[in-house]
N, C-alpha and C positions, 0 to 999 in steps of 0.2 A: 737172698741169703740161702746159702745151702741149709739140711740138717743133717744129720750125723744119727746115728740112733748108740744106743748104748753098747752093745756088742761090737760095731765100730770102732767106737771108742774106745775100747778096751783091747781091739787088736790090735788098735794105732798104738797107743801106751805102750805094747807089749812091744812092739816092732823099735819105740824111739828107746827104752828099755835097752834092747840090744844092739841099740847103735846101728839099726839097719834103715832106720826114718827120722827126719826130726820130729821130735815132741812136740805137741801144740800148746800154746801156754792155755792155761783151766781157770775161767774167770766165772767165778761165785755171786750170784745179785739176789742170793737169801738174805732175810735178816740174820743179825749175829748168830739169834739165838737157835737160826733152823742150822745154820750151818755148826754149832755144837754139837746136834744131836748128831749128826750124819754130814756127812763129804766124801767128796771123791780123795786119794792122795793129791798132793801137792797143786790144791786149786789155790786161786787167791782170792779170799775172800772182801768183795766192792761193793756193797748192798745197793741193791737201783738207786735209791734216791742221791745215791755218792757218783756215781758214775760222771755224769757233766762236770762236776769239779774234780774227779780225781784220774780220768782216761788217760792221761796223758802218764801215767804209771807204769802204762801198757806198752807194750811193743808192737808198733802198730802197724810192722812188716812181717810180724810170725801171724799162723793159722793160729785164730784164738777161738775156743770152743767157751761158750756162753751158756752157764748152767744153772736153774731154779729147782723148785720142786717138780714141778708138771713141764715146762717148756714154754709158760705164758710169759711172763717175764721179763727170762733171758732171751726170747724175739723179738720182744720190744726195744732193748739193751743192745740187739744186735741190728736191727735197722739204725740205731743211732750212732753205732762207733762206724757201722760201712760210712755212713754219710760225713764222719769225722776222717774219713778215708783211710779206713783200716782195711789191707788187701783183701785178705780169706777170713770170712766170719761163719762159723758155725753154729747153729743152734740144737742143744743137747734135745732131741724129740722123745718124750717123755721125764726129760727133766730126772733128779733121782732117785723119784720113785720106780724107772723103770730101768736104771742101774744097780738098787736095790732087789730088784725083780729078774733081773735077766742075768746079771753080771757077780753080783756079790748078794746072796739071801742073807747072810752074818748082818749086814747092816742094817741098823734099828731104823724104823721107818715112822711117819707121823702122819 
């Protein structure tokens, strides 16, 4: 499984934004209530424990970036959809605290 770091990810965004790359779909494995406080735009929010019953939501031939707090998590979540034979799986390194940190300081952090 690749990772991605946060500034990556934010010039990929920026780049499928203008229609020059496609967008990776942004899959969320916080619980609800992290993913209240803070998110990326247009993630979709799967908390881990939903993921076996609900992958299949997914599209499982787009680059999907796999995002927690820290990056523990969502690499767990991303060894399990590769093996569900998802092409390109990314895992967000640093998770969003370190998209809070590099990318967006405006978002509230926990």
């Amino acid at each position: 499984m690749q990772q991605i770091s946060a500034l990556q990810l934010s010039q990929w965004l920026q780049e499928g934004a203008a229609g020059t790359r496609a967008k990776p779909q942004l899959l969320d494995v916080r619980a609800p209530w992290e993913f209240e406080v803070c998110h990326i735009p247009d993630a979709k929010l799967m908390p881990m424990q939903s993921v076996p019953a609900r992958y299949q939501e997914l599209n499982s031939d787009l680059a999907t970036v796999v995002i927690c707090h820290h990056g523990v998590r969502s690499y767990q979540v991303g060894l399990f959809l590769e093996r569900q034979g998802f092409s390109e799986i990314l895992n967000l390194s640093g998770g969003v605290a370190a998209w809070a940190q590099q990318v967006d300081p405006g978002m509230p952090v926990y």
